[in-house]
C-alpha positions as CSV (number, residue, x, y, z in Angstrom):
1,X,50.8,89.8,99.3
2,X,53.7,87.6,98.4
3,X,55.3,90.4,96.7
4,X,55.2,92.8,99.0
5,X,56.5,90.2,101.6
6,X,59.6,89.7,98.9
7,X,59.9,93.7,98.8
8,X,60.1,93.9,102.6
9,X,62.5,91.5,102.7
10,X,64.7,93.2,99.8
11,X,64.7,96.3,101.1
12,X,65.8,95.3,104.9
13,X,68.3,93.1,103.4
14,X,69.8,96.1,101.6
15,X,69.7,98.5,104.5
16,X,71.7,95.6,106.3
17,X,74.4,95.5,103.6
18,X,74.4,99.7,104.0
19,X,74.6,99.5,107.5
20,X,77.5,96.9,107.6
21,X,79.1,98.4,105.2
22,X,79.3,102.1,107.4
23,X,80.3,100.3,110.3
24,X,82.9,98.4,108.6
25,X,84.1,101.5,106.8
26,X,84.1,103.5,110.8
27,X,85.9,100.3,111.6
28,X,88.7,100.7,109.4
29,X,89.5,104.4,109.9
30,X,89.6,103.9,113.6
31,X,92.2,101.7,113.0
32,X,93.9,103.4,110.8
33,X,94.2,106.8,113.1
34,X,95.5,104.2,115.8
35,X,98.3,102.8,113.8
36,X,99.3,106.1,112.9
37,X,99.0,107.3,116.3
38,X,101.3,104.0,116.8
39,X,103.8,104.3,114.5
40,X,104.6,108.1,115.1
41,X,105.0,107.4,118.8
42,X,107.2,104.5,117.8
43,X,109.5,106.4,115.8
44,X,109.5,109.2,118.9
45,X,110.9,106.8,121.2
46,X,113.5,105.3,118.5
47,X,115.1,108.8,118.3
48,X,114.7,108.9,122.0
49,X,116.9,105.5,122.5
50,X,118.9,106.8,119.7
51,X,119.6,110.1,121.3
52,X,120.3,108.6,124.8
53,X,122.5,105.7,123.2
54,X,124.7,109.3,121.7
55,X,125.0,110.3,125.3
56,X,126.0,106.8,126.8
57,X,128.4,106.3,124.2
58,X,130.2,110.1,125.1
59,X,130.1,109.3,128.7
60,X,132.1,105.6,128.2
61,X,134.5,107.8,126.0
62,X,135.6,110.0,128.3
63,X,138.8,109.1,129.9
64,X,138.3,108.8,133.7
């Protein structure tokens, strides 16, 4: 009886380290695809403020 109760015990134990180790794993590639998401859509917008600073400066250029 006592080592079945041991048995039990082992076996949930290493379905909890399987399970936590799934969700950590989900986890971390979530985040991952965010911070790409992220840091493409940062560099977007830095071409963007790049791009519009190009404009600014050819419209203070111009002689008025």
């Amino acid at each position: 009886m006592k080592g079945k109760i041991f048995m039990y015990a082992f076996i949930f134990a290493l379905l909890l380290m399987v399970f936590q180790y799934v969700n950590s794993k989900n986890i971390f590639e979530s985040y991952q695809e965010k911070m790409t998401k992220h840091i493409e859509r940062e560099q977007t917008l830095k071409d963007s403020i790049a791009h519009l600073n190009k404009e600014l400066e050819k419209y203070k250029s111009k002689p008025q």
